[in-house]
C-alpha positions, 0 to 999 in steps of 0.5 A: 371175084375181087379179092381185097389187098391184104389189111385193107377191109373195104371201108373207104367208100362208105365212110367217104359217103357218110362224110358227103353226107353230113356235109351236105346237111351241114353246108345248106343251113350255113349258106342260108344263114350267111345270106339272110346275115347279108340281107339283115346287115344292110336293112341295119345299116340303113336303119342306123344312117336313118337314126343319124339323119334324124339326130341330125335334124334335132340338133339343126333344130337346136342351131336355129333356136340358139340363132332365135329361141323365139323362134315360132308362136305356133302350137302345132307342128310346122316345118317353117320355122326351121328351114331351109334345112340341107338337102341330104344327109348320110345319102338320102333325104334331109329328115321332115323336122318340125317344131311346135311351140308348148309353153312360154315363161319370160324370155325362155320358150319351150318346144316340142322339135320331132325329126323323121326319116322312114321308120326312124323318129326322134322328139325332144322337149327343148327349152329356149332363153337368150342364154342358150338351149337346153335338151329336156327330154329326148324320146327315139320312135 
């Protein structure tokens, strides 16, 4: 028969157990949460390198109807008139950007300029002159 030490009432090994226990319980949802964070962080890196590619093709768009604000007649979208754009940006592909001619008045023309990589998209209303661009409206997709 084990007979206990004296003030000592056997305790130890049942709390220790507990404490496993609850740790455990503890330490599962937390590894989970760290790597769906890790999965989640790069889709977001890369939706944001998109978002800047993409405002990157607007304002290459903006360069060339500052050099020519007559720049194209066509009505519907066309990459022509905006090419030869750079290769890559923000380690991938140069946005598809495109422009299409809405409305002329005189001197001043306005455009519909949209840029797209992947899921991300932005459209811009631009006006046009002699005098200089001016962004009307901007939509991001």
């Amino acid at each position: 028969m084990l007979r206990h030490a004296r003030g000592e009432s056997g305790q130890a090994l049942p709390l220790a157990l507990v404490a496993l226990a609850i740790g455990a319980l503890l330490v599962a949802p937390f590894l989970t949460h760290a790597g769906v964070s890790v999965i989640a962080a790069r889709h977001d890196d890369q939706a944001i390198a998109d978002g800047y590619a993409t405002d990157a093709g607007i304002e290459w768009a903006l360069w060339r109807l500052a050099a020519n604000p007559a720049l194209t007649s066509s009505a519907t979208y066309t990459q022509l008139p905006v090419q030869p754009t750079p290769v890559a940006i923000n380690d991938g592909a140069f946005p598809t950007t495109e422009l299409r001619r809405v409305a002329s008045a005189g001197a001043t023309h306005s455009y519909d300029v949209r840029s797209q990589r992947n899921a991300r998209a932005i459209t811009a209303r631009i006006k046009a002159a002699p005098g200089g661009v001016t962004v009307v409206s901007w939509q991001v997709d």
